[in-house]
C-alpha positions in Angstrom: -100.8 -46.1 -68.6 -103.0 -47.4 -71.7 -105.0 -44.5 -73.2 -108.0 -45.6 -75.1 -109.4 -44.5 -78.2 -112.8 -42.7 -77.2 -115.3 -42.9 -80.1 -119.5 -42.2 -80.2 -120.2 -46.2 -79.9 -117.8 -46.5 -76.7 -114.3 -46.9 -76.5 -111.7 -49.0 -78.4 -107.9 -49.8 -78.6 -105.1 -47.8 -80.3 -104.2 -48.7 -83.1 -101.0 -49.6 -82.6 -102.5 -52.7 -80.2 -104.5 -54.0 -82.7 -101.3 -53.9 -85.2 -99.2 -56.0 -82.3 -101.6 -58.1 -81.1 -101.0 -60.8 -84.0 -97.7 -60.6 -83.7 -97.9 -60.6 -80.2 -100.5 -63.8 -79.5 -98.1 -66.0 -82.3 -95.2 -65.5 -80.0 -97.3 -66.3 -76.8 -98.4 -70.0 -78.4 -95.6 -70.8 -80.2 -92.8 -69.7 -78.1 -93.4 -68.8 -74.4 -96.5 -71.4 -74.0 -94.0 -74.1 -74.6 -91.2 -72.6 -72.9 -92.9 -72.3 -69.8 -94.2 -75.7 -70.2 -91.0 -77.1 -71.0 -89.4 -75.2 -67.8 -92.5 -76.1 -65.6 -92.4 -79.8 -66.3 -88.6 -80.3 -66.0 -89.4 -80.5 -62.4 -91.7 -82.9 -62.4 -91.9 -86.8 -62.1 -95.1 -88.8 -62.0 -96.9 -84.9 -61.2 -94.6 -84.4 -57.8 -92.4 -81.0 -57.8 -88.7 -82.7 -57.7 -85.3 -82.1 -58.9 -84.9 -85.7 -59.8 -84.9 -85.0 -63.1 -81.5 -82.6 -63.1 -80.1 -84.7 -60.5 -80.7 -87.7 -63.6 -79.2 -84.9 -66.3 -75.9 -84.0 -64.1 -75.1 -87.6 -63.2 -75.3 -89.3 -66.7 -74.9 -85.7 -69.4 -72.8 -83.3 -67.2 -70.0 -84.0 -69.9 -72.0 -83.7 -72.9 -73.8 -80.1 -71.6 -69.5 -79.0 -70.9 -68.5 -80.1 -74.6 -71.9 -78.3 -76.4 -71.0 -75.7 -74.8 -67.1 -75.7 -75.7 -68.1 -76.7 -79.2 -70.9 -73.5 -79.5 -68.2 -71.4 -78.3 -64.9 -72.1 -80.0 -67.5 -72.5 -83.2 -69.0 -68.9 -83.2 -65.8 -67.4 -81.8 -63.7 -69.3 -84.9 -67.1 -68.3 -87.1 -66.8 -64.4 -86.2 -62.8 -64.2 -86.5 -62.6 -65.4 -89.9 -66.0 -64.1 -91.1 -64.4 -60.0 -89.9 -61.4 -61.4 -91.9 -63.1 -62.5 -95.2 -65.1 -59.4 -95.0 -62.5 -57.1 -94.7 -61.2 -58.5 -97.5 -63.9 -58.1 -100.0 -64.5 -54.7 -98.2 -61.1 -53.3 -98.6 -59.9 -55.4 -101.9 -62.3 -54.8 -105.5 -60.0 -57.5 -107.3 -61.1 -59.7 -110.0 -61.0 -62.8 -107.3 -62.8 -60.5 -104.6 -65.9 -60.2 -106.9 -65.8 -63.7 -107.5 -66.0 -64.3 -104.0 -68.3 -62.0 -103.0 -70.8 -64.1 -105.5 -69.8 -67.6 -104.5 -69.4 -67.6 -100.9 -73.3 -67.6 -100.3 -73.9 -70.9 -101.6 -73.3 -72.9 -98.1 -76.4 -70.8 -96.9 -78.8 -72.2 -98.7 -77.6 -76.1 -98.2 -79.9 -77.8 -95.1 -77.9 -79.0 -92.1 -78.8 -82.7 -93.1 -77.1 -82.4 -96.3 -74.0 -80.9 -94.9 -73.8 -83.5 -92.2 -74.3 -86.1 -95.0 -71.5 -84.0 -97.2 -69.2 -83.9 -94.1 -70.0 -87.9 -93.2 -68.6 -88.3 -96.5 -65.6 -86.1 -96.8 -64.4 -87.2 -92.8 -65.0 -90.6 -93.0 -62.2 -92.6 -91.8 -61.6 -93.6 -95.7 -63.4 -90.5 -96.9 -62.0 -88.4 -99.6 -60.3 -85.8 -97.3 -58.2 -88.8 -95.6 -57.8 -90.3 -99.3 -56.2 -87.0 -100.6 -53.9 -86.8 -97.3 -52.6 -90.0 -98.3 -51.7 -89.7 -101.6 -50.2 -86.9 -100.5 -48.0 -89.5 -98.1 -49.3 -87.2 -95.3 -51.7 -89.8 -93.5 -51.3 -93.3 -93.2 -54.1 -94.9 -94.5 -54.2 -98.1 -92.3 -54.5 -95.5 -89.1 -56.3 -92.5 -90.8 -57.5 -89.4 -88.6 -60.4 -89.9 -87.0 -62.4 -87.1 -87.2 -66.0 -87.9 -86.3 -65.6 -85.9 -83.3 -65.0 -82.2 -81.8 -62.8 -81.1 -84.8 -65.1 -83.0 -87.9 -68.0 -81.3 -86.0 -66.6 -77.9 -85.4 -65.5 -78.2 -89.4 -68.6 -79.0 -90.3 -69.7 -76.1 -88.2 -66.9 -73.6 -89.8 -68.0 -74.4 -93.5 -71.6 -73.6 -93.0 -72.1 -70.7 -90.4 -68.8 -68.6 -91.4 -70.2 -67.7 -94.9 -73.7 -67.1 -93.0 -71.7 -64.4 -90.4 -69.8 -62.8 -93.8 -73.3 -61.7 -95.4 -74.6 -59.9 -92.3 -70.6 -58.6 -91.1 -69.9 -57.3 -94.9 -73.4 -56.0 -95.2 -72.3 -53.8 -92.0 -69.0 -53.1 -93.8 -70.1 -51.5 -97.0 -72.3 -49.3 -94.9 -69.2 -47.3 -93.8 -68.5 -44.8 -96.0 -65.1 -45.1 -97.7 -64.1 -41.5 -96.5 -63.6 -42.8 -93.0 -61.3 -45.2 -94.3 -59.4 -43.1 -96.4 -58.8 -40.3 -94.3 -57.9 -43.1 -91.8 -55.0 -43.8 -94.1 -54.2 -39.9 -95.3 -53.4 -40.0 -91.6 -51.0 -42.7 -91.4 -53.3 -45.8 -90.3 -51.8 -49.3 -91.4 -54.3 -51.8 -92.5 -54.6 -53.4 -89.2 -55.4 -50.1 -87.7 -58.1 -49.3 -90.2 -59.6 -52.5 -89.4 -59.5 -52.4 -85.5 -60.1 -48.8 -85.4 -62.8 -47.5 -88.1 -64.2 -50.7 -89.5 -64.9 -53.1 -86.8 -66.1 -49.8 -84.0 -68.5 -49.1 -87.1 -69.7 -52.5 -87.6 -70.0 -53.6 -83.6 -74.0 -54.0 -84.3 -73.4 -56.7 -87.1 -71.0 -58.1 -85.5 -73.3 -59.1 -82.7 -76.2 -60.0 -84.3 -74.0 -62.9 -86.6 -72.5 -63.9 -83.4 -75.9 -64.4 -81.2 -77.6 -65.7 -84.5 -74.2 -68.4 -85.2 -74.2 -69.0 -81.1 -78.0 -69.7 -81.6 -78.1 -72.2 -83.9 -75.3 -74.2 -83.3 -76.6 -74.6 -79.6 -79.8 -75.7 -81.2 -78.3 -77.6 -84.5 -79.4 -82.0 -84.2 -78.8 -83.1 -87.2 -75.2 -82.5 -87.7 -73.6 -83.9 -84.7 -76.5 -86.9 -84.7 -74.8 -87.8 -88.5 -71.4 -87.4 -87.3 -70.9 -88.5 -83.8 -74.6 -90.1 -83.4 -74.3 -92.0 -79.5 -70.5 -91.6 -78.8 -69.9 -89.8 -75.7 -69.4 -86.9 -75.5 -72.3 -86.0 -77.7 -74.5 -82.6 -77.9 -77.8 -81.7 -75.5 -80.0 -82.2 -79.1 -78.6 -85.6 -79.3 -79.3 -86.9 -76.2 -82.7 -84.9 -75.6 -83.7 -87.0 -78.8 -82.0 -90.0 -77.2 -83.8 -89.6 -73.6 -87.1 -89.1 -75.9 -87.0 -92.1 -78.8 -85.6 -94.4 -76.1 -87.0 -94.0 -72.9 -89.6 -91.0 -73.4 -88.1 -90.0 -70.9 -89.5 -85.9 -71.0 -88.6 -85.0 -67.6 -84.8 -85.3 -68.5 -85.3 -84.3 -71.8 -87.2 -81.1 -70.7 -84.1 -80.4 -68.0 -81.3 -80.7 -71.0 -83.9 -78.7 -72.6 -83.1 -76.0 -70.0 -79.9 -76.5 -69.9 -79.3 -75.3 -73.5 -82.0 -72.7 -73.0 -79.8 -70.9 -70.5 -76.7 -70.9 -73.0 -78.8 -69.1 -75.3 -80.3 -66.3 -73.0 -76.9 -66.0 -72.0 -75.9 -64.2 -75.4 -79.7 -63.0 -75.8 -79.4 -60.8 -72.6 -76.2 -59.6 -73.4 -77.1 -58.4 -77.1 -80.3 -56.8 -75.7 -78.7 -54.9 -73.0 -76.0 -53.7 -75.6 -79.0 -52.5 -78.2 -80.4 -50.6 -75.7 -77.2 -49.0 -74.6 -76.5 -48.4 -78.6 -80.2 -46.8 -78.7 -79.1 -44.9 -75.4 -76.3 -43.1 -77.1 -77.8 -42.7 -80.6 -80.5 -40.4 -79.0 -79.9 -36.5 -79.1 -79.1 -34.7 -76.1 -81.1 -31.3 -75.7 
């Protein structure tokens, strides 16, 4: 129940509403107002309550909502695996190389999507330089080179931008555990693998999660990268097609269903990483 701050000229808020209710109100209008809206108006046509508009989405984009969602998941899965691995590394390794690394690997952060699409367009072109150096290797044949403007030139283009992205928020976990965990880890026997599945990645679950909901996130909602490098083949991502259904045919009611469609992938991953939080905030509070 809200207690109210009673003063001599009547009665006003705590403080702590007036602190949230900024916050709060931004959220509303930016976020729910349109999601609603969105949500709301995928089930209309011509202002009739309908479910034309999915019956549209499933007949022609069934097979494009099954591969995002294969690419979003092999992606982040693939993203997570090797961004534990490379953090490991620079956790457990204070090498020359290692430091180098550690100061390097950021760089793909900061490049935009449309430039690593427009690096990627380049590098997997049918005669790009990756099929060019496969050749003079005598590896390729460069009158039938590989073809890659599809799942595995996307999920590379993925790979190269998100997996540094998931090292700075698993390593950040990492050098949070102390180092006598690890070390009396290994005064006990523990191999490497060991130390990492048993001390470092139960330590560093939190991170862990947060990089993979944040990676899952924005590849679900990432347009410009599969619009440069697969543009209208089928299959194709949601964001492509939404943008197709839109440009083309302004067509909102099925653009507001895919809309759904990859709004349900995302809550998905969002519901699970809330109900672990408040499972981790569960445990973390004392017992009297």
């Amino acid at each position: 129940m809200l207690n109210l701050t009673n003063t001599r000229r009547g009665w006003r808020p705590p403080p702590y509403i007036i602190l949230l209710f900024p916050a709060v109100t931004f959220i509303l209008i930016m976020y729910a107002y349109p999601f609603i809206l969105s949500f709301i108006r995928s089930f209309q046509i011509d202002g009739n309550l309908t479910l034309g508009n999915y019956r549209k989405t499933l007949e022609l984009y069934t097979r494009d909502i099954l591969f995002t969602f294969a690419v979003t998941l092999f992606n982040s899965i693939l993203a997570i695996i090797l961004g534990v691995l490379l953090s490991v590394y620079f956790r457990l390794n204070d090498s020359v190389i290692s430091r180098m690394l550690t100061k390097l690997y950021r760089l793909p952060i900061f490049i935009p999507f449309v430039v690593v699409a427009q690096m990627m367009n380049s590098f997997l072109a049918p005669h790009g330089l990756l099929n060019l150096l496969l050749g003079r290797a005598g590896i390729v044949n460069l009158d039938r080179p590989l073809q890659l403007f599809n799942f595995a030139g996307l999920s590379f283009g993925f790979i190269w931008k998100l997996v540094p992205f998931s090292v700075l928020i698993i390593f950040g976990g990492f050098q949070m555990i102390d180092n006598s965990y690890i070390e009396a880890a290994r005064s006990a026997g523990a191999n490497l693998l060991q130390v990492i599945l048993k001390i470092l990645i139960p330590m560093n679950r939190s991170s862990i999660l947060v990089a993979l909901v944040l990676i899952y996130s924005q590849i679900v909602g990432t347009f410009t990268l599969p619009y440069m490098l697969i543009g209208g083949k089928i299959p194709t991502t949601i964001t492509v097609d939404i943008a197709h259904r839109v440009n083309y045919f302004r067509d909102f009611g099925v653009a507001n269903a895919l809309g759904v469609f990859s709004y349900i992938m995302v809550i998905a991953t969002a519901v699970y990483y809330l109900k672990m939080n408040i499972k981790d905030a569960k445990a973390a509070q004392p017992k009297f």
